[in-house]
C-alpha positions in Angstrom: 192.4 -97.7 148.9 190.7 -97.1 145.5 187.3 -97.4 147.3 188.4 -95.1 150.3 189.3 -92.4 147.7 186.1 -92.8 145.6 184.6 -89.4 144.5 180.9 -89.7 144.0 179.4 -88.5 140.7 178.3 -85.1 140.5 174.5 -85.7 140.3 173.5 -83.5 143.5 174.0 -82.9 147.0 171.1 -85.5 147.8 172.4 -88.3 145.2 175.7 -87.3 146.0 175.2 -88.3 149.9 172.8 -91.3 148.5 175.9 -93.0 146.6 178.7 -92.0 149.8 176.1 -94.0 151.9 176.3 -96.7 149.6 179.8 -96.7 149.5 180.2 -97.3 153.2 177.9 -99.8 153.7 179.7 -101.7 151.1 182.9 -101.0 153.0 181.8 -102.2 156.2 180.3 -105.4 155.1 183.1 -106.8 153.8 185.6 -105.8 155.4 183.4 -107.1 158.5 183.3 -110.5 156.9 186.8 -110.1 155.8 186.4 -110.4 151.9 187.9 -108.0 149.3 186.1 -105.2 148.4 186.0 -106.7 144.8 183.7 -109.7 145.8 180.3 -110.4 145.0 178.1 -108.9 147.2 175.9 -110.8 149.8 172.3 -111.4 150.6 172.5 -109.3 153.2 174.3 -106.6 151.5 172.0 -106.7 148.7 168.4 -106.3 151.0 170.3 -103.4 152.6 171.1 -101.6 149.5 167.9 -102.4 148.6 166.5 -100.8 151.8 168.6 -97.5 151.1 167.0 -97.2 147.7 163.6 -97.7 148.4 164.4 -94.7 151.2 165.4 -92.5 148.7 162.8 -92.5 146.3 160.4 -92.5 149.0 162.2 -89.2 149.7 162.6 -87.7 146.4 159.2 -88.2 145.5 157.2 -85.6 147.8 160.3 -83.6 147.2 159.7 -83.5 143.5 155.3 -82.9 143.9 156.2 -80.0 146.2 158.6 -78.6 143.3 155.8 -79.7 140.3 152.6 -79.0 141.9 151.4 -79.3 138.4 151.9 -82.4 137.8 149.4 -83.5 140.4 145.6 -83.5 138.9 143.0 -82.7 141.7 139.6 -82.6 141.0 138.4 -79.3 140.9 136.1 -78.9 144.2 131.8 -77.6 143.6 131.9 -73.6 143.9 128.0 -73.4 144.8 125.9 -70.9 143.0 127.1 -67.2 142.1 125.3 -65.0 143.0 125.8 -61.9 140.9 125.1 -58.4 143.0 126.0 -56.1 140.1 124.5 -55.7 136.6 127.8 -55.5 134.7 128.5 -58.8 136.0 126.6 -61.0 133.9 128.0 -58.6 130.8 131.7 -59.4 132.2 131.4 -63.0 133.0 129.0 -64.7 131.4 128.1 -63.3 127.7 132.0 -61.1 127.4 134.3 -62.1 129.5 138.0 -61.1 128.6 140.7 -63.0 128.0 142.6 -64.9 130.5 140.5 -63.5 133.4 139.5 -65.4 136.2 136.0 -65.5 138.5 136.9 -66.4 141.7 137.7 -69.8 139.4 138.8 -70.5 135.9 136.6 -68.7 133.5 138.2 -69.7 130.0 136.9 -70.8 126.8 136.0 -74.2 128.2 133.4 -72.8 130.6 130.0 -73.4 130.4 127.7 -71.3 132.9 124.4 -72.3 133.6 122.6 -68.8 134.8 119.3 -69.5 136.7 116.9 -66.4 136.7 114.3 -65.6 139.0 112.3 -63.3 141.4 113.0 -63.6 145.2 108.7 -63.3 145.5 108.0 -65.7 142.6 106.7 -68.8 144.5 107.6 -70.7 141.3 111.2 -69.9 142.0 110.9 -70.7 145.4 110.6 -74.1 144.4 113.5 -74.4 141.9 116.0 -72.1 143.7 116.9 -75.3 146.4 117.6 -77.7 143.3 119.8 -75.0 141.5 121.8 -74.4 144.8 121.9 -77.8 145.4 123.5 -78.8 142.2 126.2 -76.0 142.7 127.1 -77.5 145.4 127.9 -81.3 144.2 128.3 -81.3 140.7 132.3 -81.9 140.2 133.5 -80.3 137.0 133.2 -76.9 137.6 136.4 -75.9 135.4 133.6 -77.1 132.6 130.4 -76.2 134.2 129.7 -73.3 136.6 126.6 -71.9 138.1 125.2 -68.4 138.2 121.9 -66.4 139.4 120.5 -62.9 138.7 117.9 -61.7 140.4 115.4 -60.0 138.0 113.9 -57.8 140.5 116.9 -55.8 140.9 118.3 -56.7 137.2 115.4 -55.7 135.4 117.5 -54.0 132.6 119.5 -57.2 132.0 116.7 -59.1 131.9 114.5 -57.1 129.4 117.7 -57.0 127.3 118.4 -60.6 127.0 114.4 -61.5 126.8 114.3 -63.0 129.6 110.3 -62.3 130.8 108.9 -65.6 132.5 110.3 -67.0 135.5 111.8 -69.7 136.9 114.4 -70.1 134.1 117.8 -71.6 133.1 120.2 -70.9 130.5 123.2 -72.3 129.6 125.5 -70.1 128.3 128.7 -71.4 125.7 131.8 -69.7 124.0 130.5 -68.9 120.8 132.9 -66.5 119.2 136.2 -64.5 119.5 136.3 -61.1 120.4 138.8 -57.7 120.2 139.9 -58.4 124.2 138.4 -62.0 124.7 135.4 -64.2 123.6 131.4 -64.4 123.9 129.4 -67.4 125.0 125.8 -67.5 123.7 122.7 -69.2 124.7 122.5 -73.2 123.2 119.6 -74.3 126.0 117.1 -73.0 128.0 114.8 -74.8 130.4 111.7 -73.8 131.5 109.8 -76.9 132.5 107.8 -78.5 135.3 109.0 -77.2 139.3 110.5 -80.7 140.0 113.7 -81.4 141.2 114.2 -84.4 139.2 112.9 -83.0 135.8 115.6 -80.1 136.1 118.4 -82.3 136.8 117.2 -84.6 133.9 117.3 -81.8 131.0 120.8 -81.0 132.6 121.3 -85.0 131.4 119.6 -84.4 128.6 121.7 -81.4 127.7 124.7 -83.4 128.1 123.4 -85.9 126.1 123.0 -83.7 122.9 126.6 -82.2 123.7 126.6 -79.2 125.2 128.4 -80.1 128.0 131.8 -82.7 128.4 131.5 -86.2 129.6 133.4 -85.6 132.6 130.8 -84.0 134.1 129.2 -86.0 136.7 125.6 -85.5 138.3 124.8 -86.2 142.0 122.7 -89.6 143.0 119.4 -88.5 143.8 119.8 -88.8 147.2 122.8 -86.5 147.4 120.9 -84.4 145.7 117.9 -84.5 148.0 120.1 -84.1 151.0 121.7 -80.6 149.3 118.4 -79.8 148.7 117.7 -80.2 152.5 120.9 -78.5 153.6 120.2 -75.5 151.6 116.6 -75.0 153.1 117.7 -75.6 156.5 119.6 -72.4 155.9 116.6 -70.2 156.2 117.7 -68.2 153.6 114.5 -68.6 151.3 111.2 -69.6 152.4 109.4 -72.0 149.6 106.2 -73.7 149.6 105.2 -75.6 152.7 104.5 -78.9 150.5 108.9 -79.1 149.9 109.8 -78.1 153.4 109.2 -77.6 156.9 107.3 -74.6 158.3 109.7 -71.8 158.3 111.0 -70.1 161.6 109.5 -66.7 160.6 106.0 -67.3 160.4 104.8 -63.7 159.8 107.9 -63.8 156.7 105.2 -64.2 154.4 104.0 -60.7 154.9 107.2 -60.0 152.8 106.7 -61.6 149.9 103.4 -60.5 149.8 104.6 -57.1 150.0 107.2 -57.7 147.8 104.8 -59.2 145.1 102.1 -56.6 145.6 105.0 -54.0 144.7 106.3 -56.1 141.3 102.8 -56.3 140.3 102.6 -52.5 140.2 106.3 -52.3 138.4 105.9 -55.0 136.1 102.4 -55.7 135.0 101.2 -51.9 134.5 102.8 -51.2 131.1 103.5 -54.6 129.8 101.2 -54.2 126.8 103.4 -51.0 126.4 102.0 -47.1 125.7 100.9 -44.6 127.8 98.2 -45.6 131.4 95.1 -44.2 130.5 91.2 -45.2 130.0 90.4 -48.7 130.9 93.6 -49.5 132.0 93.7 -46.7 134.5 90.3 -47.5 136.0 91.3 -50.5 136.8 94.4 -49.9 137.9 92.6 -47.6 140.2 90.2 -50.3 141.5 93.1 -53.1 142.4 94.7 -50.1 144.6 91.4 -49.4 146.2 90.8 -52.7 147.2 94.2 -53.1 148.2 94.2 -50.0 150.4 91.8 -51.5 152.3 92.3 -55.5 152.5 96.2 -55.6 153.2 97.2 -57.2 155.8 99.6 -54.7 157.0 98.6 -50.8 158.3 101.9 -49.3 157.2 101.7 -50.2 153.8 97.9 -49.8 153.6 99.0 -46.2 154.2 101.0 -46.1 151.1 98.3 -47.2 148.9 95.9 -44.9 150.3 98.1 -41.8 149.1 99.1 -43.7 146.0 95.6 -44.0 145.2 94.8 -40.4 145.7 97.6 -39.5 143.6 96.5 -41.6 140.0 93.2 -39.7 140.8 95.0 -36.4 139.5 95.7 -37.3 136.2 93.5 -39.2 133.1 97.2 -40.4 131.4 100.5 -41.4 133.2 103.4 -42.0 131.0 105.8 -45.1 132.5 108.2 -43.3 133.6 106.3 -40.6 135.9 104.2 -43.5 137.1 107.4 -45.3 138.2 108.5 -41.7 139.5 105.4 -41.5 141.8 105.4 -45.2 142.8 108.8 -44.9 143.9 
Protein backbone atom coordinates (compact mmCIF):
# COMPACT_ATOMS: atom_id res chain seq x y z
CA UNK A 1 0.00 0.00 0.00
CA UNK A 2 2.91 2.52 0.70
CA UNK A 3 4.09 1.79 -2.85
CA UNK A 4 0.54 2.12 -4.50
CA UNK A 5 0.27 5.57 -2.79
CA UNK A 6 3.80 6.75 -3.79
CA UNK A 7 3.90 10.46 -4.98
CA UNK A 8 6.71 11.05 -7.37
CA UNK A 9 9.08 13.92 -6.68
CA UNK A 10 8.35 17.10 -8.25
CA UNK A 11 11.19 17.25 -10.78
CA UNK A 12 8.93 17.66 -13.95
CA UNK A 13 6.25 16.37 -15.93
CA UNK A 14 8.82 14.20 -18.07
CA UNK A 15 10.85 12.82 -14.81
CA UNK A 16 7.76 12.85 -13.00
CA UNK A 17 6.21 10.18 -15.62
CA UNK A 18 10.01 8.61 -15.84
CA UNK A 19 9.84 7.65 -11.97
CA UNK A 20 5.70 6.44 -12.07
CA UNK A 21 7.10 4.12 -14.90
CA UNK A 22 9.60 2.91 -12.68
CA UNK A 23 7.37 2.43 -10.05
CA UNK A 24 5.11 0.06 -11.83
CA UNK A 25 7.47 -1.98 -13.29
CA UNK A 26 8.78 -2.61 -9.89
CA UNK A 27 5.26 -3.38 -8.89
CA UNK A 28 4.56 -5.87 -11.40
CA UNK A 29 7.70 -7.83 -11.08
CA UNK A 30 7.28 -8.84 -7.90
CA UNK A 31 4.28 -9.15 -7.28
CA UNK A 32 4.45 -11.48 -10.51
CA UNK A 33 7.01 -13.57 -8.83
CA UNK A 34 5.24 -13.14 -5.62
CA UNK A 35 8.02 -11.41 -3.38
CA UNK A 36 7.44 -8.33 -1.20
CA UNK A 37 7.92 -5.23 -2.64
CA UNK A 38 10.80 -4.62 -0.09
CA UNK A 39 13.05 -7.37 -1.75
CA UNK A 40 16.13 -7.07 -3.63
CA UNK A 41 15.55 -6.54 -7.00
CA UNK A 42 16.27 -9.14 -9.79
CA UNK A 43 18.40 -9.48 -12.86
CA UNK A 44 15.71 -9.04 -14.82
CA UNK A 45 14.36 -6.17 -13.04
CA UNK A 46 17.56 -4.56 -13.00
CA UNK A 47 18.22 -4.77 -17.23
CA UNK A 48 14.70 -3.37 -17.49
CA UNK A 49 15.21 -0.42 -15.38
CA UNK A 50 18.27 -0.21 -16.95
CA UNK A 51 16.49 -0.16 -20.46
CA UNK A 52 14.04 2.65 -19.19
CA UNK A 53 17.00 4.82 -18.30
CA UNK A 54 18.95 4.58 -21.22
CA UNK A 55 15.39 5.64 -23.07
CA UNK A 56 15.17 8.63 -21.21
CA UNK A 57 18.34 10.19 -21.70
CA UNK A 58 18.27 9.17 -25.16
CA UNK A 59 15.14 11.42 -24.98
CA UNK A 60 16.20 14.23 -22.94
CA UNK A 61 19.20 14.82 -24.85
CA UNK A 62 17.91 16.19 -28.40
CA UNK A 63 15.29 17.72 -26.18
CA UNK A 64 17.86 19.78 -24.34
CA UNK A 65 20.18 20.67 -28.00
CA UNK A 66 16.87 21.93 -29.49
CA UNK A 67 16.45 24.18 -26.20
CA UNK A 68 20.60 25.14 -26.11
CA UNK A 69 21.33 25.41 -29.64
CA UNK A 70 24.35 27.10 -28.31
CA UNK A 71 25.86 24.65 -26.79
CA UNK A 72 26.46 22.86 -30.08
CA UNK A 73 29.79 24.12 -31.92
CA UNK A 74 29.40 23.78 -35.80
CA UNK A 75 32.05 24.78 -37.99
CA UNK A 76 31.32 27.79 -39.62
CA UNK A 77 30.61 26.84 -43.47
CA UNK A 78 33.14 28.95 -46.57
CA UNK A 79 31.03 32.15 -47.63
CA UNK A 80 32.93 32.48 -51.13
CA UNK A 81 34.26 35.80 -52.11
CA UNK A 82 32.28 39.22 -51.57
CA UNK A 83 31.89 40.93 -54.03
CA UNK A 84 31.40 44.59 -53.04
CA UNK A 85 28.94 46.57 -55.65
CA UNK A 86 29.01 49.92 -53.67
CA UNK A 87 31.94 52.17 -52.80
CA UNK A 88 30.85 52.83 -49.12
CA UNK A 89 31.17 49.21 -48.66
CA UNK A 90 34.66 48.72 -48.27
CA UNK A 91 34.50 52.06 -45.81
CA UNK A 92 31.62 50.18 -43.74
CA UNK A 93 33.03 46.73 -43.63
CA UNK A 94 36.34 46.38 -44.07
CA UNK A 95 38.44 49.61 -42.74
CA UNK A 96 35.14 51.01 -40.10
CA UNK A 97 32.86 48.76 -39.47
CA UNK A 98 30.55 49.56 -36.45
CA UNK A 99 30.01 47.85 -33.57
CA UNK A 100 28.16 44.64 -33.28
CA UNK A 101 27.11 44.72 -37.00
CA UNK A 102 27.01 41.88 -39.06
CA UNK A 103 27.92 41.12 -43.06
CA UNK A 104 25.82 38.66 -44.22
CA UNK A 105 28.26 36.74 -41.38
CA UNK A 106 29.93 37.77 -38.20
CA UNK A 107 32.03 40.84 -38.73
CA UNK A 108 33.47 41.48 -35.17
CA UNK A 109 36.77 42.32 -33.87
CA UNK A 110 38.14 38.79 -34.66
CA UNK A 111 37.73 39.24 -38.41
CA UNK A 112 40.37 39.32 -40.70
CA UNK A 113 39.29 40.24 -44.45
CA UNK A 114 41.50 39.53 -47.06
CA UNK A 115 40.35 42.15 -50.01
CA UNK A 116 41.58 41.14 -53.50
CA UNK A 117 41.75 44.15 -55.98
CA UNK A 118 41.71 44.11 -59.60
CA UNK A 119 40.47 45.17 -63.12
CA UNK A 120 37.89 42.85 -64.92
CA UNK A 121 40.37 43.69 -68.35
CA UNK A 122 43.64 43.13 -66.47
CA UNK A 123 44.79 39.71 -67.94
CA UNK A 124 47.04 39.55 -64.75
CA UNK A 125 43.92 39.41 -62.74
CA UNK A 126 42.41 37.00 -64.89
CA UNK A 127 44.78 34.62 -63.73
CA UNK A 128 44.56 35.25 -59.91
CA UNK A 129 40.77 35.92 -59.74
CA UNK A 130 40.05 31.73 -60.01
CA UNK A 131 42.55 31.11 -56.97
CA UNK A 132 40.99 33.96 -54.85
CA UNK A 133 37.40 32.54 -55.53
CA UNK A 134 38.55 29.30 -55.01
CA UNK A 135 39.89 29.82 -51.65
CA UNK A 136 36.62 31.60 -50.57
CA UNK A 137 35.03 28.75 -51.23
CA UNK A 138 37.04 26.00 -49.01
CA UNK A 139 38.91 27.67 -46.55
CA UNK A 140 36.86 26.85 -43.13
CA UNK A 141 37.26 29.62 -40.61
CA UNK A 142 35.51 32.31 -41.91
CA UNK A 143 34.32 33.71 -38.44
CA UNK A 144 38.43 34.53 -38.52
CA UNK A 145 39.04 35.01 -42.09
CA UNK A 146 36.68 36.38 -44.77
CA UNK A 147 37.17 37.31 -48.33
CA UNK A 148 36.41 40.44 -50.33
CA UNK A 149 36.88 42.09 -53.96
CA UNK A 150 36.66 45.58 -55.36
CA UNK A 151 36.68 46.20 -58.66
CA UNK A 152 38.95 49.15 -59.40
CA UNK A 153 37.40 50.05 -62.58
CA UNK A 154 34.33 51.08 -61.07
CA UNK A 155 36.02 52.00 -57.49
CA UNK A 156 38.60 54.12 -58.81
CA UNK A 157 38.11 56.70 -55.82
CA UNK A 158 38.69 53.93 -53.26
CA UNK A 159 41.41 52.75 -54.83
CA UNK A 160 43.39 56.06 -55.44
CA UNK A 161 42.55 56.67 -51.72
CA UNK A 162 44.01 53.68 -50.17
CA UNK A 163 47.11 53.59 -52.85
CA UNK A 164 46.19 50.96 -54.25
CA UNK A 165 47.68 51.53 -58.22
CA UNK A 166 49.12 48.14 -59.57
CA UNK A 167 47.01 45.25 -60.01
CA UNK A 168 46.47 42.02 -59.15
CA UNK A 169 46.64 42.68 -55.36
CA UNK A 170 45.77 41.41 -51.84
CA UNK A 171 45.50 42.92 -48.64
CA UNK A 172 44.73 41.70 -45.46
CA UNK A 173 43.00 43.91 -43.46
CA UNK A 174 43.11 43.56 -39.15
CA UNK A 175 41.31 45.44 -36.16
CA UNK A 176 43.68 47.87 -35.37
CA UNK A 177 42.04 50.31 -33.14
CA UNK A 178 38.72 51.37 -31.28
CA UNK A 179 36.59 53.85 -32.62
CA UNK A 180 33.56 56.50 -31.37
CA UNK A 181 30.67 53.75 -32.93
CA UNK A 182 33.03 50.67 -33.47
CA UNK A 183 36.70 49.82 -34.54
CA UNK A 184 39.20 50.10 -37.66
CA UNK A 185 41.14 47.23 -39.17
CA UNK A 186 44.39 48.35 -40.97
CA UNK A 187 46.57 46.84 -43.57
CA UNK A 188 49.45 44.17 -41.82
CA UNK A 189 50.13 42.31 -45.44
CA UNK A 190 49.94 42.80 -48.96
CA UNK A 191 50.82 40.38 -51.65
CA UNK A 192 51.72 41.15 -54.96
CA UNK A 193 53.72 38.33 -56.26
CA UNK A 194 54.10 35.88 -59.09
CA UNK A 195 50.29 34.82 -61.00
CA UNK A 196 50.56 31.24 -59.53
CA UNK A 197 48.12 29.52 -57.71
CA UNK A 198 50.36 27.90 -55.44
CA UNK A 199 52.62 30.96 -54.54
CA UNK A 200 49.35 32.90 -53.48
CA UNK A 201 48.14 30.27 -51.21
CA UNK A 202 51.68 29.97 -49.80
CA UNK A 203 52.07 33.77 -48.54
CA UNK A 204 48.55 33.14 -47.15
CA UNK A 205 50.77 30.19 -45.06
CA UNK A 206 53.28 32.40 -44.74
CA UNK A 207 51.04 35.03 -43.32
CA UNK A 208 49.77 32.71 -40.90
CA UNK A 209 53.03 31.75 -39.95
CA UNK A 210 54.21 35.28 -38.84
CA UNK A 211 50.69 35.60 -37.02
CA UNK A 212 48.38 37.48 -38.59
CA UNK A 213 45.94 35.02 -38.78
CA UNK A 214 44.73 32.10 -35.93
CA UNK A 215 45.76 28.60 -36.08
CA UNK A 216 42.54 27.30 -36.67
CA UNK A 217 42.52 28.27 -39.97
CA UNK A 218 42.91 25.54 -42.30
CA UNK A 219 44.02 25.66 -46.08
CA UNK A 220 42.65 23.37 -48.78
CA UNK A 221 45.01 20.34 -50.23
CA UNK A 222 46.13 21.32 -53.48
CA UNK A 223 43.94 19.39 -55.19
CA UNK A 224 40.82 20.81 -53.60
CA UNK A 225 42.13 23.70 -54.49
CA UNK A 226 42.68 22.93 -58.10
CA UNK A 227 39.25 21.40 -58.41
CA UNK A 228 37.64 25.01 -56.99
CA UNK A 229 39.76 26.47 -59.27
CA UNK A 230 38.11 24.34 -62.03
CA UNK A 231 34.61 24.82 -60.69
CA UNK A 232 34.91 28.48 -60.74
CA UNK A 233 36.06 28.69 -64.49
CA UNK A 234 33.56 26.35 -65.66
CA UNK A 235 31.25 29.10 -64.60
CA UNK A 236 32.03 31.26 -67.51
CA UNK A 237 31.91 34.12 -65.52
CA UNK A 238 35.50 35.39 -66.37
CA UNK A 239 37.49 34.48 -69.27
CA UNK A 240 41.45 34.05 -68.40
CA UNK A 241 44.30 33.12 -70.40
CA UNK A 242 43.98 30.04 -72.58
CA UNK A 243 47.28 28.41 -70.94
CA UNK A 244 44.88 27.97 -67.26
CA UNK A 245 41.71 26.89 -69.04
CA UNK A 246 39.78 25.67 -71.70
CA UNK A 247 38.78 27.80 -74.75
CA UNK A 248 35.90 29.90 -73.56
CA UNK A 249 32.32 29.44 -75.10
CA UNK A 250 32.28 33.08 -76.36
CA UNK A 251 34.99 33.22 -78.71
CA UNK A 252 34.41 36.83 -80.06
CA UNK A 253 34.34 37.82 -75.79
CA UNK A 254 37.68 38.94 -76.33
CA UNK A 255 36.47 41.94 -78.26
CA UNK A 256 35.41 43.03 -74.76
CA UNK A 257 38.22 43.18 -73.00
CA UNK A 258 39.87 44.67 -75.61
CA UNK A 259 37.40 47.36 -75.61
CA UNK A 260 37.34 47.56 -72.22
CA UNK A 261 41.21 47.90 -71.99
CA UNK A 262 41.40 50.29 -74.86
CA UNK A 263 38.89 52.57 -72.75
CA UNK A 264 41.07 52.27 -69.22
CA UNK A 265 44.03 53.07 -71.10
CA UNK A 266 42.47 56.46 -72.12
CA UNK A 267 41.06 56.95 -68.23
CA UNK A 268 43.92 55.81 -66.48
CA UNK A 269 47.21 56.27 -68.24
CA UNK A 270 46.50 59.99 -69.71
CA UNK A 271 47.28 62.07 -66.56
CA UNK A 272 49.10 59.66 -64.43
CA UNK A 273 52.29 61.85 -64.38
CA UNK A 274 49.61 64.47 -63.23
CA UNK A 275 49.08 68.32 -64.75
CA UNK A 276 47.39 69.55 -67.47
CA UNK A 277 47.42 67.36 -71.44
CA UNK A 278 49.34 69.44 -73.61
CA UNK A 279 52.66 69.44 -75.93
CA UNK A 280 54.27 66.12 -76.29
CA UNK A 281 51.85 64.46 -74.36
CA UNK A 282 48.98 65.58 -76.57
CA UNK A 283 50.60 64.59 -79.79
CA UNK A 284 50.92 61.56 -78.89
CA UNK A 285 47.95 61.00 -77.37
CA UNK A 286 46.70 62.09 -80.61
CA UNK A 287 48.74 59.49 -82.62
CA UNK A 288 47.60 56.28 -80.41
CA UNK A 289 43.82 57.48 -81.32
CA UNK A 290 44.72 57.78 -84.88
CA UNK A 291 46.00 54.54 -85.23
CA UNK A 292 43.37 53.14 -83.22
CA UNK A 293 40.61 54.72 -85.25
CA UNK A 294 41.72 52.86 -87.94
CA UNK A 295 43.13 49.28 -86.74
CA UNK A 296 40.18 48.25 -84.25
CA UNK A 297 38.74 45.47 -84.76
CA UNK A 298 35.34 46.65 -84.27
CA UNK A 299 33.39 49.49 -86.77
CA UNK A 300 31.23 50.80 -83.94
CA UNK A 301 33.74 51.77 -81.78
CA UNK A 302 36.19 52.74 -84.59
CA UNK A 303 33.46 55.40 -84.95
CA UNK A 304 33.91 56.72 -81.58
CA UNK A 305 37.52 57.26 -81.97
CA UNK A 306 37.16 58.88 -85.11
CA UNK A 307 35.07 61.85 -83.47
CA UNK A 308 37.17 61.58 -80.37
CA UNK A 309 40.05 62.21 -82.45
CA UNK A 310 38.59 65.20 -84.20
CA UNK A 311 37.64 66.56 -80.98
CA UNK A 312 41.49 66.76 -79.04
CA UNK A 313 42.26 68.48 -82.40
CA UNK A 314 40.34 71.63 -81.04
CA UNK A 315 42.27 72.41 -78.23
CA UNK A 316 46.45 72.70 -77.53
CA UNK A 317 45.67 71.94 -73.41
CA UNK A 318 42.85 69.70 -71.88
CA UNK A 319 42.56 69.85 -68.18
CA UNK A 320 41.67 66.08 -66.61
CA UNK A 321 38.51 66.70 -65.92
CA UNK A 322 37.14 68.22 -69.40
CA UNK A 323 39.14 65.47 -71.06
CA UNK A 324 37.20 62.83 -68.93
CA UNK A 325 34.08 65.10 -69.78
CA UNK A 326 34.59 64.58 -73.58
CA UNK A 327 35.71 60.96 -73.25
CA UNK A 328 32.69 60.12 -71.57
Amino acid sequence: SRLRHAKPRRKGRFLASLNFARLRLVMVTNVDRGATPSKKPSRMERVLRAAIWIMGISTVVPFLAVLFPGSQQHEPRPLGVTHFRQAADFYTVVQFPKSKTRFHASNNENVTWAVYFYKPYCGACKRIRPVVEALGSTVNHTNALRFAALDCTKHRVVCSRIGVDQYPRIRLYQFSERTSDGFARETVAEWSGLLLGYEVLAWFKVVQQQGHLPKNVRWPEHDALAAAMLRFKLKGETQVESITTTRPRNPGGYLKDVAAAMRMSLLDAVFKTGGDLSGQRLVALKSYVDALKITFPEAATRQQLALLAQRLGRRSRWSQEAYETELT
